[in-house]
N, C-alpha and C positions, 0 to 999 in steps of 0.2 A: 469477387464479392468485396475486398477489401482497397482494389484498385483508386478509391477515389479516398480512401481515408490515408491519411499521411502524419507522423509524427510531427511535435512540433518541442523538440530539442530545446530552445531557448524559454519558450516557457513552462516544460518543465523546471529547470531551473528554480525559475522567478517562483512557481508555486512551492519549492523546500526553501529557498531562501526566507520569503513571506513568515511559512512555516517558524524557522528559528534561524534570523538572517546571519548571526557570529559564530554560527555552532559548522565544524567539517561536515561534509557532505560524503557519506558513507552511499553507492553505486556498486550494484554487482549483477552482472550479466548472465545469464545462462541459457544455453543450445535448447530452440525448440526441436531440432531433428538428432536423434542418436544421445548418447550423455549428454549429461545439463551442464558440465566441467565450468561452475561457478567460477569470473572472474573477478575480483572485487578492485575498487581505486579509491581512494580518498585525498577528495579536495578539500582545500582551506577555503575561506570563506572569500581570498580574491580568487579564488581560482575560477568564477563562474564559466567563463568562457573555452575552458578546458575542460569542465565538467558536461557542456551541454555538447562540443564535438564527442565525446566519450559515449554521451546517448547517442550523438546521430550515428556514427560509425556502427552501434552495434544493435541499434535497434530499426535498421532500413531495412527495404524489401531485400534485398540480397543478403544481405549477413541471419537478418530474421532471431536476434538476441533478444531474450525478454527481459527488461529492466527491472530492477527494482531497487531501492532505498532502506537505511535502516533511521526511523525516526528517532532513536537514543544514542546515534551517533558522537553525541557531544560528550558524552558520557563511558566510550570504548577505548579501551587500552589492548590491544594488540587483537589478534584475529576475531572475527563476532562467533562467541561464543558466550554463553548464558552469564561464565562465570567474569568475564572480561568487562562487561556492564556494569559500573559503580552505583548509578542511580539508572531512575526513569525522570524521562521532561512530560510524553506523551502515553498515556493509554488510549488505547488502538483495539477495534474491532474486524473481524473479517468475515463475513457475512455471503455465502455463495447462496446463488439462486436452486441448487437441488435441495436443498434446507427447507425449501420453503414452496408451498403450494401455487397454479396457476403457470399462466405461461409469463415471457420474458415482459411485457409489458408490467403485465399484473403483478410482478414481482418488486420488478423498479420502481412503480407508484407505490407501496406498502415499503420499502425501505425508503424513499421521500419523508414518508407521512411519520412513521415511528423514531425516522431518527432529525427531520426539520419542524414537524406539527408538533406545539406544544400540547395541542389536548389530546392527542395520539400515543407520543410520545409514553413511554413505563415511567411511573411518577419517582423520583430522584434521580433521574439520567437529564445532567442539561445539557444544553444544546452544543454538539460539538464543534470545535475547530472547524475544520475541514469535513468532506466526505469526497469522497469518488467514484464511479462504478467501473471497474475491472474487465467484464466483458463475461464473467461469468460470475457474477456478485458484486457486493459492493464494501468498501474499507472506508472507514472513519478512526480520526484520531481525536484526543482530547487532549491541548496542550495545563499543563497543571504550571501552577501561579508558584509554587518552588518544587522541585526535584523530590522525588519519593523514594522509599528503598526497592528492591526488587520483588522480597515478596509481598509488600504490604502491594505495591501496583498488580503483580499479577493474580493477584487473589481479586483488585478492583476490575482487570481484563475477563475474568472470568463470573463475574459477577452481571458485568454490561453484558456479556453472551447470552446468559443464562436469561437477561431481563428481556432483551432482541430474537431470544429463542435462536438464536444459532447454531452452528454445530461444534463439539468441543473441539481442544486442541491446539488452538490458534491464539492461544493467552500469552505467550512466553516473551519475555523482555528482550529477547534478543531476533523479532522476528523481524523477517524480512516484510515489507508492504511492494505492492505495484506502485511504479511511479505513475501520477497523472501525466497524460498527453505523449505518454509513447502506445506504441501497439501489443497488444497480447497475440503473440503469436502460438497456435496452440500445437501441443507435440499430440504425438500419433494416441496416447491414453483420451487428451482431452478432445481429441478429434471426435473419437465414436463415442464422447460422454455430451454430459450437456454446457460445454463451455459454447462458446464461438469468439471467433478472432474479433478482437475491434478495437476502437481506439479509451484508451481509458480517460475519461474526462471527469476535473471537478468540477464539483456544484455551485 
């Protein structure tokens, strides 16, 4: 099923650089079969070309690593941990499709419409940065015009939830997001749930 969808390493990259092109590039991997035994790396901003080997190596069909990024990297001092996060750049949404009614089409057109349509859209949410879809939801961020404290941000993370009807819990300044344009490889929980493997792509 997933044979023709292929990771595309280099631009991933290019989509966090865009994101915030001087800021380190926080990357951390973990096992879809058996423990998740997170690996984390962090590149500097020339480092691109070692940051996108970093996804190919661990997000190919054989290793089968799930990536993912932390969008307030610029902002971490020593392991990601809540308290290690001085500020926030972006507020971030995570958005899965059992949250929400209809099958996987119907699901993705109504996160389209609420978070790209303005007359759709919950009145004070604009339009964000970025969006993605994960493969079994979809993740948006909001990059903010100066750096916020922590809690004044995740009280606004949990705010966009609430306006998006999502589900809780996915507020916290120190989360991890899916990278665009690697593969969601799913472990044995998301297998018999309603995820499926695929390629995460932005919008």
């Amino acid at each position: 099923m997933t044979g023709n969808l292929k990771p595309n390493p280099t631009r991933a990259i290019e989509f966090l650089r865009w994101l915030n092109p001087r800021a380190p590039l926080y990357l951390e991997t973990m096992a879809s079969k058996g423990k998740a035994t997170p690996n984390a790396k962090v590149f500097s901003f020339t480092d691109n070309a070692k940051a996108a080997s970093f996804v190919a190596s661990g997000n190919s069909n054989e290793t089968q690593f799930n990536i993912y990024f932390l969008p307030n990297a610029e902002f971490l001092k020593g392991k990601r941990k809540k308290e290690n996060v001085a500020a926030v750049r972006f507020l971030h949404v995570d958005l899965d499709y059992k949250d929400y009614p209809g099958d996987g089409d119907e699901r993705a057109n109504y996160f389209m419409e609420i978070l790209l349509d303005a007359e759709k859209r919950p009145k004070g949410i604009p339009l964000p940065t970025a969006i993605w879809f994960t493969g079994g939801g979809c993740q948006a961020v909001w990059k903010l015009e100066e750096p916020s404290h922590i809690e004044e941000a995740e009280g606004l993370n949990k705010a966009l939830l609430c306006a998006l009807q999502g589900g809780p819990g996915t507020h916290n300044a120190d989360r991890l997001l899916r990278l665009p344009w690697t593969m969601n490889w799913l472990n044995d929980k998301k297998t018999s749930g309603w995820s499926r493997a695929g390629l995460g792509v932005a919008v």
